[in-house]
N, C-alpha and C positions, 0 to 999 in steps of 0.2 A: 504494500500500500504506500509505502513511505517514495519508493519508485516512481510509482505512476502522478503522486501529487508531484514530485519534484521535476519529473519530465513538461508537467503544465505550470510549471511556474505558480503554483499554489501554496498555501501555506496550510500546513497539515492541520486540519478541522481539529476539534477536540472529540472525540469519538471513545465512548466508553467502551471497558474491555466486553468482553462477549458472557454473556451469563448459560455456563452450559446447562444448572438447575432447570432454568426453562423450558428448555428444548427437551429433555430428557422425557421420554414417555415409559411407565412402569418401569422396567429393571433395569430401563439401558445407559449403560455408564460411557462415558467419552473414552478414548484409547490414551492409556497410560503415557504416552509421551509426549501428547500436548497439553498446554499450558491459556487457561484462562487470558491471562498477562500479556501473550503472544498474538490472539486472535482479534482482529479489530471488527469483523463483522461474521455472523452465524446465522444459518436461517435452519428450516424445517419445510421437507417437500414431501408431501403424503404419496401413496402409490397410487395415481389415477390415472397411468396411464399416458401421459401425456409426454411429451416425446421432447421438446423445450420447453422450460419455464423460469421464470422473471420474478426475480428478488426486488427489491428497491426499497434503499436506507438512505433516508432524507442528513450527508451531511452539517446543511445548514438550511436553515425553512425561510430566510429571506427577511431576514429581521432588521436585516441592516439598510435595507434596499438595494445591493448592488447583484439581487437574482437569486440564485438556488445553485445547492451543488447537492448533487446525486452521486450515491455508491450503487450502481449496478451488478447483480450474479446472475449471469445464465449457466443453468443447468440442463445440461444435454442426458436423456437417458434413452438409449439405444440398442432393441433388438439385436446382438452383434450378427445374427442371420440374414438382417436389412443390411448391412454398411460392411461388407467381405475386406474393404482397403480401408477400416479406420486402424484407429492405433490409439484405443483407450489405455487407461495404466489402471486401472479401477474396474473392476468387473463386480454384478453379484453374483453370490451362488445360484447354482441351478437348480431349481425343486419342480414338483408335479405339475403346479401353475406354469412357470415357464421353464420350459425345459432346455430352452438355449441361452446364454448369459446376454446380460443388460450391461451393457458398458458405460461409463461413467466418465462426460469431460465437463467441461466448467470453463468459465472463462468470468475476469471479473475487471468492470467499466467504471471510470471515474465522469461524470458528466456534469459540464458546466453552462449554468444559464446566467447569461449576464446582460444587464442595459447596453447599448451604444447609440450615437447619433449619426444617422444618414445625412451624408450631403450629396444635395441635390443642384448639381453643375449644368446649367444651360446656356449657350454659347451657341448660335447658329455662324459664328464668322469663322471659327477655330476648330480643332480638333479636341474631343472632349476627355481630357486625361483628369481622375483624380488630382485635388488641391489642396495641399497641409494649410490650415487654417488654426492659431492662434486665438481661443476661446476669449472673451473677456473679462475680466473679473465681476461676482459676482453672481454667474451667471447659475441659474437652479432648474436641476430636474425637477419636471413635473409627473414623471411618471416614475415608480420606483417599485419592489417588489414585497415593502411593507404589508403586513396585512393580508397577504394575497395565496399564502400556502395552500389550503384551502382549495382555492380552485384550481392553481397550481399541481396540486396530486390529481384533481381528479383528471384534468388532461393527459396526464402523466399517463393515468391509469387507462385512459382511452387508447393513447399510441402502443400501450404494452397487450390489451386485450384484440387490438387490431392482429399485431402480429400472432399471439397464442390460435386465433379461431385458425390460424392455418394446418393443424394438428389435426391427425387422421383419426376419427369418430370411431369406424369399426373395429379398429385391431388396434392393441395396444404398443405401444413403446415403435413404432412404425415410422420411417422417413416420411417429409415433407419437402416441400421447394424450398421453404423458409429456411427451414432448418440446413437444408443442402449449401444452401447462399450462404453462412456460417464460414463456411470451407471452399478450398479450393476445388474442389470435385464439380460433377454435374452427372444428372441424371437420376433417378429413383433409385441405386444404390451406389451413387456416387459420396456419400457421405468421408472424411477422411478424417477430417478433424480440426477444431474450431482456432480460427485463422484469426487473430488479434486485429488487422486492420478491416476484415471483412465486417467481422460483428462491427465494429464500431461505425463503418459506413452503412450498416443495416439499420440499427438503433438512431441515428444521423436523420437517416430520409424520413423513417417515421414520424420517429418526432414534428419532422419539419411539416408534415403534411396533418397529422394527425395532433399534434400538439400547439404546437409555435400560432397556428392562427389564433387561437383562446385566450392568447395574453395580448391579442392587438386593444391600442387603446389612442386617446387624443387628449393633446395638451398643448399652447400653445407653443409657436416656435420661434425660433430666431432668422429673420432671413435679413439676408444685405445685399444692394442691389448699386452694382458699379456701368454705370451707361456710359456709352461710347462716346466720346468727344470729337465731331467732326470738323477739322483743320484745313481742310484742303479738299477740293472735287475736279474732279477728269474728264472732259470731257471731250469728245471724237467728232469734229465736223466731218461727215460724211461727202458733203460737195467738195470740200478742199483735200480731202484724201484724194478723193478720183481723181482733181486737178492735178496736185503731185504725184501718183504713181503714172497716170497718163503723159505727163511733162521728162520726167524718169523713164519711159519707155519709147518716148521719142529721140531723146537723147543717147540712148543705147541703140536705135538704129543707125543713126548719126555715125556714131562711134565704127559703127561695123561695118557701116560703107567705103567711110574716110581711112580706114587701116592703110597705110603704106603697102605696095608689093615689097615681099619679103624676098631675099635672095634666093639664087639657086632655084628657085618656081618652087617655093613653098606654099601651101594655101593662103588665100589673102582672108580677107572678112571673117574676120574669125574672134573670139572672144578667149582663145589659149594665151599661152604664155607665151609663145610665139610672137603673136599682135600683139603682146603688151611690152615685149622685147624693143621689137621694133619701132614702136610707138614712142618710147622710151628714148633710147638710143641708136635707131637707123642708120644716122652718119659712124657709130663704129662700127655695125653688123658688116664688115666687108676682108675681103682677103687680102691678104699682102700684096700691091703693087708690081705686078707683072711676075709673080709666080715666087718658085725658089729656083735657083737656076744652079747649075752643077761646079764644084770648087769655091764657093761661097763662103767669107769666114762670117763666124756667129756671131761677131761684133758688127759686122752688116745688116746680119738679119735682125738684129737686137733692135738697132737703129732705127729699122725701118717698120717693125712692127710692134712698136713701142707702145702705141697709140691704139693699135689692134684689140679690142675687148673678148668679143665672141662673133666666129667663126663658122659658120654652117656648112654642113656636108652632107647632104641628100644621098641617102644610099640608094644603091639602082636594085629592082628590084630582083634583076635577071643573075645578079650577082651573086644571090642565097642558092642558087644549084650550084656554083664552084665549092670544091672541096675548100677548106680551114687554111691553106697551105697557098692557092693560087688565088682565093679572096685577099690576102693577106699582100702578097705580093700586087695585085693589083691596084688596093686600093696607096700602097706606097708610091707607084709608077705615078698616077695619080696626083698624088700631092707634090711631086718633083718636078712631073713636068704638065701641070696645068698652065691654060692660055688666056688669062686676060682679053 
């Protein structure tokens, strides 16, 4: 117990030891090596047959107003002829009533009911994320869970009687769907054995469905409301748009007529990088001055294409069937003795 309160960040209720007296019916005495002192909660479950069943120790009844906290026991008792893949550690004996054993597993829930305040984020300009919000001083619940045990159980007791009617009528200690949902198993002798996050998401939905509506209630609220400050507005003339994108597409024809020819009989009218080359710089797109001619020192050609930026060389296209070797050769002849 000390586990499960510290796993939720709870503070261990004050919770009396267990009175076995009580429980005891005619001669039956507890087993010698437990201890009153040790047990924080004990219950008493008659044989009717009933296949799960639901303890429920209140503990704290909501006095302070910040909810209720519940000790839950489910007690699993199972035909082991129903459930072939469980794995009880507790059997009973087998007598003439039943003559196959009753297996025995348990599982035991800490449940906590507590106030919170919803906030409620509406924003049509934005994306609607959660907002930490700083409460003000002063400020007081109207709703709290004083007073209120009372009805508080008996809801309690609605979500728990929900799930019991799932228990099979005809035959005794028998699987159920409920009971199967407990575990990882499935199917009418899928039973295996009670699976700590399953109960506790079984006990979860109920509740939610079958309990949590009973405690709805109304009291006034707090709301703050921040409006948008408008600063500046945009606006789109429609007639002057067309005028400039029309004005802009005239001018781009313009543009594509008046391109320079490009050397070498490159495409002209063109919007690449070519016509913007050219466009650019025209007066350098040209070649060296009457070729490169043979015996030439490279302080001549320096000289003389100093000024030279870029270059053009129109590849022929009849030239890509020569092999790599006499392309190559080719296109050097080419550049040595071109004719101006």
């Amino acid at each position: 117990m000390y586990s499960l309160f510290e796993s939720m960040d709870i503070p261990y209720p004050a919770i009396k030891p267990a009175n076995f007296a009580a429980l005891m019916i005619g001669e039956d005495k507890p087993p010698a090596n437990i201890s009153e002192a040790d047990i924080a909660v004990a219950g008493k479950w008659w044989q009717n047959g009933v296949a799960h069943s639901f303890m429920s120790i209140p503990a704290t009844k909501g006095d302070d107003g910040n909810g209720w906290l519940q000790i839950e026991i489910v007690l699993v008792r199972l035909n082991q002829a129903y459930a072939p893949n469980s794995s009880f550690s507790v059997h009973s004996l087998a007598d003439v009533d039943y003559p196959s054993p009753i297996g025995y597993d348990v599982a035991v829930c800490v449940e906590e009911f507590k106030p919170y305040v919803l906030d409620a984020y509406n924003n049509t300009a934005a994306y609607q994320h959660p907002q930490t919000t700083s409460m003000q001083g002063g400020v007081q619940r109207g709703i709290d869970s004083k007073g209120k045990f009372v009805a508080f159980a008996s809801a309690h007791d609605n979500s728990r009687n929900v799930m019991i009617k799932d228990n099979g009528r005809d035959f005794r200690y028998v699987p159920n769907p409920t009971l199967v949902s407990f575990t990882n198993g499935s199917g009418p002798l899928g039973y295996t054995k009670l699976d700590p996050i399953r109960v506790a998401n079984a006990l979860a939905k109920s509740d939610s469905q079958h309990l949590l509506p009973y405690l709805a209630g109304s009291q006034p609220i707090i709301a703050r409301s921040y409006p948008d400050k408008t600063v500046a507005y945009i606006k789109i003339s429609q007639l002057w748009l067309a005028i400039l994108l029309l004005i802009m597409l005239l001018l781009g024809y313009i543009v594509a007529i008046f391109v320079p020819r490009l050397p070498l009989g490159l495409p002209r009218r063109d919007f690449g990088v070519f016509s913007w080359l050219a466009a650019i710089e025209g007066d350098a797109i040209v070649g060296l001055p009457n070729g490169v001619g043979r015996y030439e020192h490279l302080e001549e050609l320096e000289r003389r294409g100093r000024h030279v930026k870029v270059r053009y060389n129109a590849p022929n296209e009849h030239d890509w069937n020569l092999s790599e070797t006499d392309r190559a050769h080719k296109e050097f002849f080419e550049r040595q003795f071109v004719v101006r």
